[in-house]
C-alpha positions in Angstrom: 0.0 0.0 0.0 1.0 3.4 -0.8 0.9 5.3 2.5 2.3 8.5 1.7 -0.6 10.4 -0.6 2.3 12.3 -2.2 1.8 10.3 -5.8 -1.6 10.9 -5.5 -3.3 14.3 -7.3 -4.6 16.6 -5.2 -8.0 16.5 -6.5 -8.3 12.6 -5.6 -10.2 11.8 -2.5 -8.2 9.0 -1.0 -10.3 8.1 2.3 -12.8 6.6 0.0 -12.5 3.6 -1.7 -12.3 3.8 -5.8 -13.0 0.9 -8.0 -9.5 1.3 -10.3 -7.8 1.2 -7.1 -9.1 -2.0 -5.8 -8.2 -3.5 -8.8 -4.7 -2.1 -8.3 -4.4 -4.1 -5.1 -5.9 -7.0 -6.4 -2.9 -6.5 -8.8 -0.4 -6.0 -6.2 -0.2 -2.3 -7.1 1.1 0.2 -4.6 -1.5 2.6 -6.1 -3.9 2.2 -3.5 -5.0 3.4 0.2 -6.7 1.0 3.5 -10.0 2.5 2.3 -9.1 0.3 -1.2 -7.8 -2.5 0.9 -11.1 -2.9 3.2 -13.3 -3.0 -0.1 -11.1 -5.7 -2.0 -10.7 -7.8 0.9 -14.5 -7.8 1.6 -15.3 -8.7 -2.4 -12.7 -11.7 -1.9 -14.3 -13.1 0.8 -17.3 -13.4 -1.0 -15.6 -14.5 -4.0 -12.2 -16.1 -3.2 -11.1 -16.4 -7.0 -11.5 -12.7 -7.6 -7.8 -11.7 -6.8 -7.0 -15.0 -9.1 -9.1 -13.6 -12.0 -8.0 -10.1 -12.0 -4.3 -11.0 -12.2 -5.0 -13.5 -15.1 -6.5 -11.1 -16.9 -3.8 -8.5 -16.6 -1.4 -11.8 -17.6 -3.9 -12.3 -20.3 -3.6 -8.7 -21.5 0.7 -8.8 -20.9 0.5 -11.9 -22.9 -1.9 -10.7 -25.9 0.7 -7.5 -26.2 3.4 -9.1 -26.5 1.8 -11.3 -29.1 0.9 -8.3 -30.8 4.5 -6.6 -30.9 5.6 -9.9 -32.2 3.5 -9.0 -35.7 4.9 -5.3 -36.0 2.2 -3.9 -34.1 3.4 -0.3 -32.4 0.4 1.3 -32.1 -2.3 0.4 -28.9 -5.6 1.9 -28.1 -6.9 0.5 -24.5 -10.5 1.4 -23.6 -11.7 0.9 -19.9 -7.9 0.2 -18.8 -8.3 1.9 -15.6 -5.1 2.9 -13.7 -2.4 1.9 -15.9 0.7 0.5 -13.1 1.7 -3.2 -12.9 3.1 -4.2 -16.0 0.2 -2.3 -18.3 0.1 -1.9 -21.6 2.4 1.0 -22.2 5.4 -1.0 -20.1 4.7 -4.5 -21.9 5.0 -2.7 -25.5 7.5 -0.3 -25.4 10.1 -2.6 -23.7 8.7 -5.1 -27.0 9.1 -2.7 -29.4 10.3 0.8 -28.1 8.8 4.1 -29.1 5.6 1.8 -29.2 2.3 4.4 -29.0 -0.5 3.9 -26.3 -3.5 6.2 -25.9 -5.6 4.5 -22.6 -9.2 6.0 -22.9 -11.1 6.3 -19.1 -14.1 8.0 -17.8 -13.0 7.8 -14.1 -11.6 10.4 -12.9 -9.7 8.8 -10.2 -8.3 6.6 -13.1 -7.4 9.2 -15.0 -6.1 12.0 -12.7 -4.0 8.9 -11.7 -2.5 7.5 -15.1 -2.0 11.5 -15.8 0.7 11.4 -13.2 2.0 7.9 -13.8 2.2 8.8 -17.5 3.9 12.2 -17.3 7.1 12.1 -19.1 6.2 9.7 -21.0 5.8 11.4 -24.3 4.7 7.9 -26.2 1.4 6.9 -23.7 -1.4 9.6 -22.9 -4.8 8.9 -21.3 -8.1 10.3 -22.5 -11.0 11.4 -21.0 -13.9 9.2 -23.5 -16.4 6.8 -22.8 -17.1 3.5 -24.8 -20.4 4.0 -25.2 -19.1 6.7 -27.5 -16.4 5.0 -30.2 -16.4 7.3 -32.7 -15.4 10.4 -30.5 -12.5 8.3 -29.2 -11.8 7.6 -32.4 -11.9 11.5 -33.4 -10.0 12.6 -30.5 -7.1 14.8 -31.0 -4.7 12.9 -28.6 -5.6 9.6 -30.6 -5.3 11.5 -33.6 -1.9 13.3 -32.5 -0.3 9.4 -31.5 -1.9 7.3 -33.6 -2.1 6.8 -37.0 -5.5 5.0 -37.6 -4.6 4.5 -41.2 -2.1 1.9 -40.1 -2.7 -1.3 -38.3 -3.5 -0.7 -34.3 -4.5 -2.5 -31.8 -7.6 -2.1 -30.1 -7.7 -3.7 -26.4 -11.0 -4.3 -24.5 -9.9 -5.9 -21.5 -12.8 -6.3 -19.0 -14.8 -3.7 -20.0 -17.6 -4.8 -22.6 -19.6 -6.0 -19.6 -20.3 -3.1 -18.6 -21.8 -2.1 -21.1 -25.4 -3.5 -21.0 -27.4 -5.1 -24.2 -29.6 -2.3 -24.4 -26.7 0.4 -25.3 -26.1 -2.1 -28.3 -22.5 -3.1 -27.4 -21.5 -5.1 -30.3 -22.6 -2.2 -32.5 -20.1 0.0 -30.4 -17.2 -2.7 -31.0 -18.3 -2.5 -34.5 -17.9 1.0 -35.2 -14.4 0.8 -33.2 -13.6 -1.9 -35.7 -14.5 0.0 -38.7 -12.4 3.1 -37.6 -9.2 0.8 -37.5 -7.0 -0.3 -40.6 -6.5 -3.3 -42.0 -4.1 -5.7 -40.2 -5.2 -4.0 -37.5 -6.9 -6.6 -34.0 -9.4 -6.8 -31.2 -7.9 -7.9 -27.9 -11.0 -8.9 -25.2 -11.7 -10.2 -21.9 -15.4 -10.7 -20.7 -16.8 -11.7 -17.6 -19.3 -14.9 -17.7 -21.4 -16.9 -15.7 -21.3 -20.0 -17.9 -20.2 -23.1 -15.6 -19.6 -20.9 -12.7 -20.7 -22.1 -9.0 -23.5 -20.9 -7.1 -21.2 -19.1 -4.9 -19.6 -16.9 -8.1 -23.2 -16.0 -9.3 -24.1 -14.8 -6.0 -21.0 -12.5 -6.0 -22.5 -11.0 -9.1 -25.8 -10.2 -8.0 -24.2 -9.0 -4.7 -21.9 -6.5 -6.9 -24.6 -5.2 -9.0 -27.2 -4.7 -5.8 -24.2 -2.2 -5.1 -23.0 -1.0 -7.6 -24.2 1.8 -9.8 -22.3 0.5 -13.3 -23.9 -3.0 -13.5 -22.5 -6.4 -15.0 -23.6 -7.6 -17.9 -22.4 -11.5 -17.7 -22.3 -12.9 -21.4 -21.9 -16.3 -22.4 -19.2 -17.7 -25.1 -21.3 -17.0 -28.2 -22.4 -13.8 -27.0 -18.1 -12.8 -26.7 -17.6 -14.5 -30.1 -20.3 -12.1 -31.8 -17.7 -9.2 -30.5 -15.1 -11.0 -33.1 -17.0 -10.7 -36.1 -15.2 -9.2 -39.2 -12.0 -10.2 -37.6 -10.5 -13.7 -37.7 -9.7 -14.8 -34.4 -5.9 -16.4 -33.8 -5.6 -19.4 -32.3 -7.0 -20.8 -29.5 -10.1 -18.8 -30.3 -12.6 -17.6 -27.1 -11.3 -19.4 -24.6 -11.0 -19.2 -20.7 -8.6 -16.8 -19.4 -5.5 -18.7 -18.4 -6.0 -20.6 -21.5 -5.3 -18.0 -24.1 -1.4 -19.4 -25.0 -0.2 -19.2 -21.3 3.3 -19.3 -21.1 3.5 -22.3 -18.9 1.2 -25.3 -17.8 2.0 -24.2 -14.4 0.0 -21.3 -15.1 -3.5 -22.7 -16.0 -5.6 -24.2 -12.9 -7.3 -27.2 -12.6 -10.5 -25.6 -13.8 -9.9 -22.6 -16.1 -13.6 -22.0 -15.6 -13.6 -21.0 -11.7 -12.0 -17.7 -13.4 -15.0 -16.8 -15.1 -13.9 -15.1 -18.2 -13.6 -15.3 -21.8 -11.2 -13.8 -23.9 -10.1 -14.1 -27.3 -7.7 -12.2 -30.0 -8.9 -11.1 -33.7 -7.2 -9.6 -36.6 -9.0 -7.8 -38.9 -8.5 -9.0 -42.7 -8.3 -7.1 -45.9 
């Protein structure tokens, strides 16, 4: 834990828990306060494998970058990615491939008042102020615009954030239009929370989140997360549970990938 608020910006309330930071200390981040702490250890104890699924989705995401430097990509555009520390996206794919470009898009501003200072200095990552439900201002913005070139392949990450987005704000059509901005050669990078095979005890942790919790979780099933590929062609192992997505030893996938209750899945758009 980060006991000294001296990182923190001035305007950020720290005495009150924040949702990017307890995923920062689910993470093992030092970008957090007790408040955080309390929160995250009260949402583990009703759902032990939380702490498990958040860091194998930030594996998952370290994993799918790398893959992703591997085919020339330089350019990333992560939407939802919260407060980028712990081996994020900007670390991962500039020590791959350096002077690698990352625009993070948020619409918390703890999150982004956060990744502001983490960021500064860094003249090759910037965050944005935009909102998913709104792809083609993200796509118009004039920091994307200034570090991106959208004519050329990019890749566009979605890690955990599609399920917030509920059916009736037509989130494959969003994913759609983000895919439609982007270049040829360019590929979709998701993670999704699901309920498919989980316990009794995970899909009470669910409706315990949403009874308090104003941004509600939309749990999809693997079909529904596949739709979310269309017009790309997804790279082996297709949507698949998250430690399964080529992990980078056996010793990393548990007995039951599904306890972790996610999909995920990487896609490159053809042309």
């Amino acid at each position: 834990m980060a006991e000294d608020p001296g990182w923190a910006p001035p305007e950020v309330d720290t005495t009150r828990a924040n949702t990017a930071r307890v995923y920062d200390y689910w993470l093992g981040g030092t970008h957090n306060f007790l408040p955080d702490q309390d929160l995250a250890r009260a949402i583990v104890a009703v759902n032990p494998y939380m702490r498990e699924t958040v860091r194998a989705n930030r594996a998952f995401l370290r994993r799918a970058v790398r893959f992703l430097a591997a085919q020339g990509i330089t350019q990333f555009l992560d939407i939802g990615s919260g407060i980028p520390t712990q081996g994020n996206v900007h670390e991962v794919a500039q020590q791959a491939s350096p002077g690698a470009r990352v625009v993070y898009v948020d619409t918390d501003p703890v999150a982004i008042a956060h990744s502001k200072a983490i960021l500064a200095g860094n003249p090759d990552a910037a965050i944005i102020d935009a909102d998913l439900r709104e792809p083609e201002k993200i796509l118009a913005h004039d920091v994307t615009r200034q570090l991106l070139d959208l004519s050329q392949p990019t890749a566009l990450l979605l890690g955990a954030v599609l399920h917030f987005i509920g059916d009736g704000e037509d989130p494959h059509g969003i994913v759609a239009t983000l895919r439609d901005g982007l270049a040829s050669g360019s590929y979709l990078v998701a993670s999704h929370a699901t309920d498919d095979e989980s316990t009794a005890q995970l899909q009470a942790a669910g409706k315990a989140y949403n009874a308090k919790s104003a941004v509600h979780l939309r749990m999809r099933s693997r079909p529904e997360v596949s739709r979310f590929f269309d017009g790309f062609e997804l790279m082996e192992p297709g949507v698949v549970w998250l430690p399964l997505w080529r992990p980078d030893s056996p010793a990393d996938v548990p007995a039951d990938p599904s306890r972790l209750a996610g999909w995920v899945g990487v896609g490159c758009k053809p042309g």
